[in-house]
PAVOPA-329448 format. One record per residue (C-alpha): x, y, z; residue in one letter. Coordinates in steps of 0.001 Angstrom, whole numbers, plus 500000, padded with zeros to 6 digits. Layout:
# PAVOPA-329448
<node x="X" y="Y" z="Z" res="A"/>
...
***
This chain:
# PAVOPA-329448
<node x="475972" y="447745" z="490806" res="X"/>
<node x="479157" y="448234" z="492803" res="X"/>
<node x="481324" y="449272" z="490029" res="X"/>
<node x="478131" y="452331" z="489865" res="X"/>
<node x="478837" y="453007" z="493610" res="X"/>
<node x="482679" y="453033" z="493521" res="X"/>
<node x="482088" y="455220" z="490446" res="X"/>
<node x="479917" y="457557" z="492167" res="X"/>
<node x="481823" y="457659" z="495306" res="X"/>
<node x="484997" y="458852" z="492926" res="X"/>
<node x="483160" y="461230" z="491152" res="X"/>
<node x="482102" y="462901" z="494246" res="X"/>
<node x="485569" y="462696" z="495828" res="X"/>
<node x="487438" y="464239" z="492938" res="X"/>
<node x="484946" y="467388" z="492834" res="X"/>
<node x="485283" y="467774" z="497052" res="X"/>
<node x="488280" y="467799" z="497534" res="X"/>
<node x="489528" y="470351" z="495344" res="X"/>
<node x="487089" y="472479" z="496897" res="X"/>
<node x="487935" y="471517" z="500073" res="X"/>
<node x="491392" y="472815" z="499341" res="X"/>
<node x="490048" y="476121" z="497762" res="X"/>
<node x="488970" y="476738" z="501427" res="X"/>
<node x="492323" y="475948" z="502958" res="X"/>
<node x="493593" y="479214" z="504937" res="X"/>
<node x="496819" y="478324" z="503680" res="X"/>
<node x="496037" y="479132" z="499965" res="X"/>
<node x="494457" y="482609" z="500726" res="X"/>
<node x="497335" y="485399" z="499597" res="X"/>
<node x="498687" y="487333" z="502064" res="X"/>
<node x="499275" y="490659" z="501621" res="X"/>
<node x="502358" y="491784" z="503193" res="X"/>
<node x="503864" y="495962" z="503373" res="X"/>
<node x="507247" y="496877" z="504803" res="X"/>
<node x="508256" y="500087" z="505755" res="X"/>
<node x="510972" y="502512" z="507022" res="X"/>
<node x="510046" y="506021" z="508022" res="X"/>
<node x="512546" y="507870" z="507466" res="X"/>
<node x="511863" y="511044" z="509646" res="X"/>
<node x="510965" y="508632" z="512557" res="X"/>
<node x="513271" y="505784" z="512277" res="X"/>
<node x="510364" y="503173" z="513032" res="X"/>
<node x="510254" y="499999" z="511152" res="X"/>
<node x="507023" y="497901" z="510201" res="X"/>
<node x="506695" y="494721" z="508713" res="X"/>
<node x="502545" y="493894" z="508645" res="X"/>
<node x="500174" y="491715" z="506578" res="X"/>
<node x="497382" y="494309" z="506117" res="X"/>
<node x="495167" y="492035" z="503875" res="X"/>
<node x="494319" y="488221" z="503734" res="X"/>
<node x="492110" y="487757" z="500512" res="X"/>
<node x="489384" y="489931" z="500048" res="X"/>
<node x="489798" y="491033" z="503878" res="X"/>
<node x="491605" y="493485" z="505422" res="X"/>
<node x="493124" y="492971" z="508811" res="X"/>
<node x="491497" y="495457" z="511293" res="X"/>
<node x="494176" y="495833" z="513825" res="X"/>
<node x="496679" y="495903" z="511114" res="X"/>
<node x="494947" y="498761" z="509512" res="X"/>
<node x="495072" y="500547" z="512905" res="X"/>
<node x="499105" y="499631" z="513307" res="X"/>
<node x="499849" y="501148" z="509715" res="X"/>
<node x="497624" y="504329" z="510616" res="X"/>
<node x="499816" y="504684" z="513619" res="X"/>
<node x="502988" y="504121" z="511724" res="X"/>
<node x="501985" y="506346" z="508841" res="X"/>
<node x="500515" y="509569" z="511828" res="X"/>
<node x="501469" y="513133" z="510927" res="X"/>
<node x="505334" y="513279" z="512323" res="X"/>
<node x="505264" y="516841" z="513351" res="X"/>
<node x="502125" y="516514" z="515736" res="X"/>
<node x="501862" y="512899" z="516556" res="X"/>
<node x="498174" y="512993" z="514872" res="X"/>
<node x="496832" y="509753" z="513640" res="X"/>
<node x="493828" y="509354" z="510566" res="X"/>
<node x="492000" y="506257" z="509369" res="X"/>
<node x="493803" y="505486" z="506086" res="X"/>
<node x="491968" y="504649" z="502827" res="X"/>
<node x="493038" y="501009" z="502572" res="X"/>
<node x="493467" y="501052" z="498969" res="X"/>
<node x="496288" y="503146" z="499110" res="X"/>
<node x="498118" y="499807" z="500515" res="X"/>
<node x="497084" y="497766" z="497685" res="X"/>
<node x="498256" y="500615" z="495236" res="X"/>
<node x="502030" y="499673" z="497376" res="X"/>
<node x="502008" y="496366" z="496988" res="X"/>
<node x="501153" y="496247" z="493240" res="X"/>
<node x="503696" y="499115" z="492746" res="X"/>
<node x="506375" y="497282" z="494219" res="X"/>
<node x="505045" y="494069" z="492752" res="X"/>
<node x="505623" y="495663" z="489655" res="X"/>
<node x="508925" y="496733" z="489804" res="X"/>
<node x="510065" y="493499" z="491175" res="X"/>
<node x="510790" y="494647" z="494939" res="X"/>
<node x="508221" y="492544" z="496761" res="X"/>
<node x="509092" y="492317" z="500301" res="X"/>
<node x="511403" y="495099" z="499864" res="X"/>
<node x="511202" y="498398" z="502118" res="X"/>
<node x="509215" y="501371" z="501568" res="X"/>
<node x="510805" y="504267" z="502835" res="X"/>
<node x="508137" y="506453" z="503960" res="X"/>
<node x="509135" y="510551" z="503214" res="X"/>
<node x="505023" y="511432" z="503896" res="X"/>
<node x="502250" y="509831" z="505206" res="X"/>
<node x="499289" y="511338" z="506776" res="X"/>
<node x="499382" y="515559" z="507311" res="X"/>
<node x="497321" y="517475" z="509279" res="X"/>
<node x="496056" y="520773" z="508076" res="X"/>
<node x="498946" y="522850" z="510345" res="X"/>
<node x="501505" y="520193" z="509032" res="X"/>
<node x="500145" y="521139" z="505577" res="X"/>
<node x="500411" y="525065" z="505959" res="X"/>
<node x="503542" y="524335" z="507617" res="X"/>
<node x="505588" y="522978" z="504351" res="X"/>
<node x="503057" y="525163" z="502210" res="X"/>
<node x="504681" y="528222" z="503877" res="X"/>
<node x="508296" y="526953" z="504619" res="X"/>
<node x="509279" y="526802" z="501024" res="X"/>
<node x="507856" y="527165" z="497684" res="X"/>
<node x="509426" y="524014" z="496351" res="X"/>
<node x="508043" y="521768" z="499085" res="X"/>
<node x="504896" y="520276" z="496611" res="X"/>
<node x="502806" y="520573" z="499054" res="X"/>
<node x="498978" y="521345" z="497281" res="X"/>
<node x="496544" y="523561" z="499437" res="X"/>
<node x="494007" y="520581" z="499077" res="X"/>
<node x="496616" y="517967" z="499461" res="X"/>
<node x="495109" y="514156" z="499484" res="X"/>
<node x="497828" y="513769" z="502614" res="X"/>
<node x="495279" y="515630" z="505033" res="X"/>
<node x="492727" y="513279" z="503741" res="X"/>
<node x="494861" y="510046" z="504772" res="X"/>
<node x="494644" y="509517" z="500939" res="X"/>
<node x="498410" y="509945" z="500151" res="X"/>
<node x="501925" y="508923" z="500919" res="X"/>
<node x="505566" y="510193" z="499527" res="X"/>
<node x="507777" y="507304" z="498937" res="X"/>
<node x="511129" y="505704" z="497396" res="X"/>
<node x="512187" y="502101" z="497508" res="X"/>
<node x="515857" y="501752" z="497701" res="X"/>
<node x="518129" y="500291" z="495003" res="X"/>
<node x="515485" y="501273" z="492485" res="X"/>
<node x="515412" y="503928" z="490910" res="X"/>
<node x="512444" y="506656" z="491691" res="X"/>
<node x="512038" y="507567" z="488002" res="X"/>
<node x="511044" y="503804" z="487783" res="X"/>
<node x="508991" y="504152" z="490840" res="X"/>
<node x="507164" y="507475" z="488855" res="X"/>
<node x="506915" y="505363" z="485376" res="X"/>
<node x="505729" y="502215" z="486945" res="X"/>
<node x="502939" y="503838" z="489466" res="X"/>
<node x="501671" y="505993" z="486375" res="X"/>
<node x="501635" y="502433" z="484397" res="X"/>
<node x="498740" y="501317" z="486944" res="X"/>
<node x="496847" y="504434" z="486350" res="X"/>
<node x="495305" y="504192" z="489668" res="X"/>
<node x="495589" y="507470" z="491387" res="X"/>
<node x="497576" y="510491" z="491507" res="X"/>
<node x="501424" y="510331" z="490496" res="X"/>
<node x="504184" y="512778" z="491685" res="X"/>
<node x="508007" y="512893" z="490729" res="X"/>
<node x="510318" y="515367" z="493208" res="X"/>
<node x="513692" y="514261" z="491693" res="X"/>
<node x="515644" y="517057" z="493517" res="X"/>
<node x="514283" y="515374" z="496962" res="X"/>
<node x="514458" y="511842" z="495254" res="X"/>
<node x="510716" y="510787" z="496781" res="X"/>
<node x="507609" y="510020" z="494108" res="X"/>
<node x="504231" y="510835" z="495525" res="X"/>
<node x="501562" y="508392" z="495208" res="X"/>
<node x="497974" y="508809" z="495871" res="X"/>
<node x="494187" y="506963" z="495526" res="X"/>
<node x="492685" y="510252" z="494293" res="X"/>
<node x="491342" y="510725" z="490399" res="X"/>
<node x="494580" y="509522" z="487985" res="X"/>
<node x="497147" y="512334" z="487649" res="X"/>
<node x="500408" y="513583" z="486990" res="X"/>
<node x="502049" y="516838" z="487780" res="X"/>
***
């Protein structure tokens, strides 16, 4: 009968304690973004994400970081646009590398603005920017024709390749290219 309880008692102990360690904090992924802006000059180096949850004052931090540079305006970011960065870089092999951030969030005059300033700016009429939707990027020491090819690989948004200004646009809106 004791050999039954010892049994028992195993059985029980090898099926807890995996599970136990399922629920260790330590094993959920962190999701971690840095960034340079480069009309700025600010730095950021932020989890945004543990698991399945994002990090509220994080969120807040990057929508701060990422505010309309001309007016100082900050927008609520669409926190999927931060997972699309950290599988793009993922992919590419530049984890933990910097983001250098051309464009983040635009407000309507900031859109007009570059609309007006210059035919060649890219700038769209509707752009996903104004929406908090968007961001213009490059990561340095790779190349942003791998950026473009690897962030039209995920197929998970709008894609954008300026080579003359040597920035790829990236967006959460319906998959794109122009």
């Amino acid at each position: 009968m004791s050999k039954i309880i010892v049994r028992s008692f195993l059985g029980l102990f090898l099926i807890i304690v995996p599970a136990l360690q399922a629920l260790d904090s330590s094993e959920v992924q962190e999701y971690r973004l840095r960034f340079y802006h480069t009309h700025t000059g600010e730095r950021l180096d932020i989890v945004y994400r543990r698991g399945d949850s994002y990090l509220p004052e994080a969120l807040a931090e990057l929508d701060n970081f990422l505010r309309d540079h001309r007016t100082g305006t900050v927008h609520h970011f669409d926190p999927h646009l931060f997972d699309l960065l950290h599988d793009l870089t993922a992919s590419v092999h530049d984890s933990g590398g910097e983001i250098d951030v051309v464009c983040g969030y635009r407000t309507p005059w900031s859109n007009e603005f570059l609309r007006h300033r210059s035919a060649h700016t890219g700038a769209a009429q509707h752009s996903l920017h104004m929406q908090a939707e968007a961001i213009d990027i490059r990561l340095p020491g790779v190349p942003t024709a791998t950026v473009r090819d690897a962030a039209l690989k995920l197929g998970r948004g709008g894609v954008s390749y300026y080579r003359s200004s040597d920035f790829v646009h990236v967006d959460v809106g319906r998959v794109r290219r122009w």
